[in-house]
N, C-alpha and C positions, 0 to 999 in steps of 0.2 A: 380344851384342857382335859377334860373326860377322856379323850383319847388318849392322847399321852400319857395319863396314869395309866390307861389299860395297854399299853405295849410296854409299860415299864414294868408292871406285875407278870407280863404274860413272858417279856426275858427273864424276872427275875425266878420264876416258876420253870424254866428251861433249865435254867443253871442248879436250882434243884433238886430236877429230876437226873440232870444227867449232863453235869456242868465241864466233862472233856469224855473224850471214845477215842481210844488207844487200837491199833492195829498191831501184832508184831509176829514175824515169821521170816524165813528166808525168801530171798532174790532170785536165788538162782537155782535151782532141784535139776537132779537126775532124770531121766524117764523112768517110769517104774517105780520112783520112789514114794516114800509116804512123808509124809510134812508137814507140821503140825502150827498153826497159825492162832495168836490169840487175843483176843478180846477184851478191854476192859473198860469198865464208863463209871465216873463217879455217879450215885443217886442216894437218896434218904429212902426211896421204896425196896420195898422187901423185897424183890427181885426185877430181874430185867430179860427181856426176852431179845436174846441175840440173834442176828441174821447176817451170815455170810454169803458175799456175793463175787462172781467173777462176770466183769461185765456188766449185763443185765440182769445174767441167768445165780437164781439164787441155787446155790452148792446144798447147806445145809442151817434149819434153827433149831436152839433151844434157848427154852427157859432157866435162867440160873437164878441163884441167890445171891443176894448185895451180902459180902463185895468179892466174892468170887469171881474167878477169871473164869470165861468161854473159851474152851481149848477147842478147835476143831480140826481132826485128822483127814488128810487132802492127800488124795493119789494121784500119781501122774503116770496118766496112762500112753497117754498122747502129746506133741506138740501143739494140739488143743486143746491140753489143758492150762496153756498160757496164758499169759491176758493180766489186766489191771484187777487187783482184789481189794475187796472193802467191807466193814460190815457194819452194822446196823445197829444200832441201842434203842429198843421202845420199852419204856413205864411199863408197867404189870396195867395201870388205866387205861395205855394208847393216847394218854394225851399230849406224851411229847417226845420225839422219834431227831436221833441225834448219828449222822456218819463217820465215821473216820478217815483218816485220809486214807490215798489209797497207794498199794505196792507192787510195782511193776514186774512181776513173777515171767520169768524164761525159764523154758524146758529144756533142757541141754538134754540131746541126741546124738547116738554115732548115726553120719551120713547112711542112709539103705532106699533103695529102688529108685536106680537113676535111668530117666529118658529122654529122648531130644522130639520135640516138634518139630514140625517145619511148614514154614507160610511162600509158598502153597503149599497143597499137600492133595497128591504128594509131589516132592520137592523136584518136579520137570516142568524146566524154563527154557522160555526161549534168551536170544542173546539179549544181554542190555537188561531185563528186567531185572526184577528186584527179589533176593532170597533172605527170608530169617530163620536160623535156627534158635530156639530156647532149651537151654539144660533145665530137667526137673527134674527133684529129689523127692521121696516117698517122706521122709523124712533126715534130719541132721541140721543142726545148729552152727551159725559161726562156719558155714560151709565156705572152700574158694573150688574155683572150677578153671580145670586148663581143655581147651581144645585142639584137636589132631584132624589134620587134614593127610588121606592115604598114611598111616599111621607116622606122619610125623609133626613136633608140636606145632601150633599154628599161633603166630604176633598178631599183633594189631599190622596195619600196615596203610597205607593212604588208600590202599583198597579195600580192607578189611576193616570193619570197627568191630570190636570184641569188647561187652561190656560185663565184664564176671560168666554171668549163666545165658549172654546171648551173641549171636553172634551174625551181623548185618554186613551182605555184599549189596549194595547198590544197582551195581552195573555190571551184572554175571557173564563171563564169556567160556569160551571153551576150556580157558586154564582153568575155570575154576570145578571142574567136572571131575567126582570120584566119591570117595567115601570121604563122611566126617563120622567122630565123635567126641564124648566129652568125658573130664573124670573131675569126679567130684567126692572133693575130701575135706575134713576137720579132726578136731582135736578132741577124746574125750576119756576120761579118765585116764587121763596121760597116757594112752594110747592115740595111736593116728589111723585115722580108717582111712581107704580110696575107693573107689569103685568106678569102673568103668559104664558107659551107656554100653546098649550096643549100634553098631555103625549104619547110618543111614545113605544109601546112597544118592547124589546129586545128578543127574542128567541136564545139559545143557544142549538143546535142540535148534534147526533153523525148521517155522512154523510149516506145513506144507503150501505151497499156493493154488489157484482156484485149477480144476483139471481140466483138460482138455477131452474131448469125449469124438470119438468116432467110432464108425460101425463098416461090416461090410457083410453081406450075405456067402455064407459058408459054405454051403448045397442045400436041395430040395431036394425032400424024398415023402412019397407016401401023405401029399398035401399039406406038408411040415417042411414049415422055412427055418431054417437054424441058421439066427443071426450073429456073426461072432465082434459083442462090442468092447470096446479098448478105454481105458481111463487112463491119462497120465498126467501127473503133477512133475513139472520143470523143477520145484525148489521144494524143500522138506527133507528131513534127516526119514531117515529108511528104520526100523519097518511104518510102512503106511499103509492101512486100512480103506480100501475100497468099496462103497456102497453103491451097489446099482437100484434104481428105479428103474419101474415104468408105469407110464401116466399115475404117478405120482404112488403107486404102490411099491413095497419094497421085494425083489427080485432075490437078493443072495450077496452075502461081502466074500472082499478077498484081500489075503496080505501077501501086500509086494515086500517082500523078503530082502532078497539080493538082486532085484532090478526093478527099476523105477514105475515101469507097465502094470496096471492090471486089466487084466482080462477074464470077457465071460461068454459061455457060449449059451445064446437061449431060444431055445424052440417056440415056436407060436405056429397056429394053424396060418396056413395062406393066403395070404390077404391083399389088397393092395395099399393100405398102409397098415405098418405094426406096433403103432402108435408111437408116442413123446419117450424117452430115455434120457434122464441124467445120471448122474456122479455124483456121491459125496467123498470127500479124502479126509482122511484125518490122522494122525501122527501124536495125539497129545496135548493141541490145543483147539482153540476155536475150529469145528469143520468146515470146511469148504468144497461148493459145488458147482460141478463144468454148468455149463447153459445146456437147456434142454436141447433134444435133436430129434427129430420126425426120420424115420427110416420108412419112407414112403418108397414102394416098388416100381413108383409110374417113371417112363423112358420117355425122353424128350428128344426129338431131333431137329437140327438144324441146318441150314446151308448157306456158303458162301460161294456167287450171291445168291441172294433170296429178294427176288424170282432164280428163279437159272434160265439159263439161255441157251435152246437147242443148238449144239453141236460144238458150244464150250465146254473148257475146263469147269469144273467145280468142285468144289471140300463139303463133306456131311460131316456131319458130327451127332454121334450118341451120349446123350449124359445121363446120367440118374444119380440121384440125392443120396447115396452112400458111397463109400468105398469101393470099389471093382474094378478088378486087373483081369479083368477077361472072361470067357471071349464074349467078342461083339458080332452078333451075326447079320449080316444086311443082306437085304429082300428087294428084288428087283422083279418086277412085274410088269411087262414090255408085249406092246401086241406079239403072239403067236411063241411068247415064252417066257418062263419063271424064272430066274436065277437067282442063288445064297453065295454068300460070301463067308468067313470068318476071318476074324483079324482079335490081335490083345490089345489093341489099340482102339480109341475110342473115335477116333476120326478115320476116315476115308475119304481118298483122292479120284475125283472120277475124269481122266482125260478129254473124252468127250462127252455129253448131256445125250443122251436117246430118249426118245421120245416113253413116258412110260409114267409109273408110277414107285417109289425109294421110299422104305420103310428099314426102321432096326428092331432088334427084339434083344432083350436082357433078361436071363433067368424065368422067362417065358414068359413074360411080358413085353406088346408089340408097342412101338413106339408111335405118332403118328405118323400120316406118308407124307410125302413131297411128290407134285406133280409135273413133268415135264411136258408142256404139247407137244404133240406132232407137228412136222410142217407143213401138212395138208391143211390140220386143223387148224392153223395158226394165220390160213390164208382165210377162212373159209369168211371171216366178217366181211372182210374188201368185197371176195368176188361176190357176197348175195349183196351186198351195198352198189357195185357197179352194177350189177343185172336190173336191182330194180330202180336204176337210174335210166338203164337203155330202155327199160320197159313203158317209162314214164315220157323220158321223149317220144319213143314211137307212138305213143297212146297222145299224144301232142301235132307230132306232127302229120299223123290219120287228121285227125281233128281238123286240122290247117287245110288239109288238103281239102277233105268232103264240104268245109265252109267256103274255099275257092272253088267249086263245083256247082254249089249250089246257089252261090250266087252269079255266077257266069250264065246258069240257064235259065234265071230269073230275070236278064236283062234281053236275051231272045225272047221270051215268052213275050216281053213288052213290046219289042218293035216289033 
């Protein structure tokens, strides 16, 4: 019951201090203008300390005299100076603090400083993804905004959604590739403002794909092998940026312009390998890189067949792990004489097999050899295998005999 008295004294003491709080002021202001909003609260205390607020953010207080009105002079400097405004009535005591409602104040602005974002950014897609432009304004009220695609206006359309200040393609292809922008205009002091952005342009790309990387030895000179290696990407809108490594250090880029190749030529001391080399390509999106590749110097040779066969046909072949279009020189080392060959060719036909030893070399490096026997030597296991066959019977049939000897005069001795 105690309580109840004491919240009916403690409303009845509110209504005395300050039993309504009046707000009044315009709606709607200019920018730049000044605007006077004002204040009133009934109270029986000798004065009242007013507090205007916009927002949160208190503007300006004073203290007045009951029943004087709180006038308070308000500049708009900004369209932030908008916002919901309210003010305050507290007792000269502070023991009882009363709001008003509150009045939803706009800045009215002519449109000034218009520009278009773009998601991404900046606005180079590949096909089929996804572009947004947004129009913004520096300031202006009550704005509407038209868009222009290659300066002509641009609709909504089943491709297109344009919603006021943005403007969303979906599924971007090559039509949609050129210049946009926006203009954006309103109403203000019966005057009509527009302004244009200015024009962004849109690229519409196909992504590069992973390159392809070869190499070939260019000449040697002065213990310096100069490698000339090659990047190509199949798919990718042109210019495409080229990055060489090697063993995972970076080398030098290159921009394939108007053909799809790039190329590098790079010096390294001479070695016999001149380590791992890849590719990066890049055009504008995610980059992409060839597979590593080893430009090893070592020369391999082969033959068909292998063994070979004295006084057949047979095919050599020279390989090695890069590029090279010649020449090939082949080595032939034959009892009582040496002979070379060259060819741009990487194989060799040999009609008949001679007895000897078949080696290649490539950029000065020997390959290994292939052996042909002779046909002496090719006898030579039979005839020491027959010899020491006859050896073994004779050394058998001595035996035979001296034990028929010896025992023939063993049977005299007895009679």
């Amino acid at each position: 019951m105690m309580g109840i008295k004491f919240q009916l004294l403690f409303l009845f003491a509110s209504v005395r201090y300050a039993a309504y709080q009046e707000l009044s002021g315009p709606e709607r202001v200019n920018i730049n203008d000044t605007e006077t909003y004002s204040c009133i609260a009934s109270a029986s205390t000798s004065s009242i300390m007013y507090s205007l607020y916009r927002e949160q953010t208190l503007v300006e207080a004073k203290n007045v005299s009951t029943p004087n009105v709180a006038n308070f002079s308000v500049s708009f400097h900004s369209e932030s100076d908008a916002g919901a405004y309210k003010c305050k009535a507290e007792s000269n005591d502070g023991d009882q603090i009363k709001y008003s409602d509150s009045i939803g104040v706009t800045v009215l602005a002519p449109v000034l400083g218009v520009r278009i974002n773009s998601i991404p950014d900046p606005p180079i897609l590949k096909v089929h993804s996804k572009l947004t432009l947004s129009c913004f304004v520096k300031q202006g009220s009550n704005v509407t905004y038209q868009w222009y695609f290659d300066e002509q206006e641009l609709l909504p359309s089943p491709s297109v959604r344009i919603n006021q200040s943005s403007l969303v393609i979906d599924h971007v292809n090559f039509n949609d590739m050129g210049t946009y922008k926006c203009k954006a205009s309103n109403e203000f002091n019966m005057e009509t403002f527009r302004i244009n952005s200015s024009s962004i342009e849109v690229t519409v790309k196909v992504p590069v794909s992973n390159p392809e990387i070869s190499a070939k030895i260019a000449f040697i000179n002065d213990g310096m092998v100069y490698a000339s290696v090659s990047c190509l990407s199949h798919e990718g809108d042109l210019p495409i940026i080229y990055t060489l490594y090697r063993d995972s250090r970076f080398v030098t880029n290159y921009t394939a312009q108007s053909r799809r190749e790039g190329q590098f030529l790079v010096p390294a001391k001479y070695s016999g390998n001149l380590g791992t080399f890849k590719c990066k390509a890049m055009n504008g999106f995610v980059s992409k890189y060839s597979q590593g590749l080893i430009i090893d110097l070592a020369v391999k040779m082969t033959s068909d067949p292998d063994p070979l066969i004295p006084g057949h046909k047979f095919t050599l072949n020279c390989s090695v792990a890069y590029e090279h279009q010649g020449p090939y020189t082949w080595h032939f080392v034959q009892p009582g004489s040496n002979k070379t060959e060259s060819t741009n060719k990487n194989q060799l036909i040999v009609t008949s097999a001679e007895s000897g030893r078949y080696y290649c070399s490539v950029n000065e490096q020997i390959s290994n050899w292939i052996e042909v026997p002779g046909q002496d030597s090719s006898l030579q296991p039979v005839t020491i295998a027959v010899s020491i066959a006859t050896i073994v019977l004779l050394i058998l049939a001595l035996g035979l005999i001296c034990y028929c000897i010896a025992h023939k005069a063993n049977r005299f001795s007895i009679a």
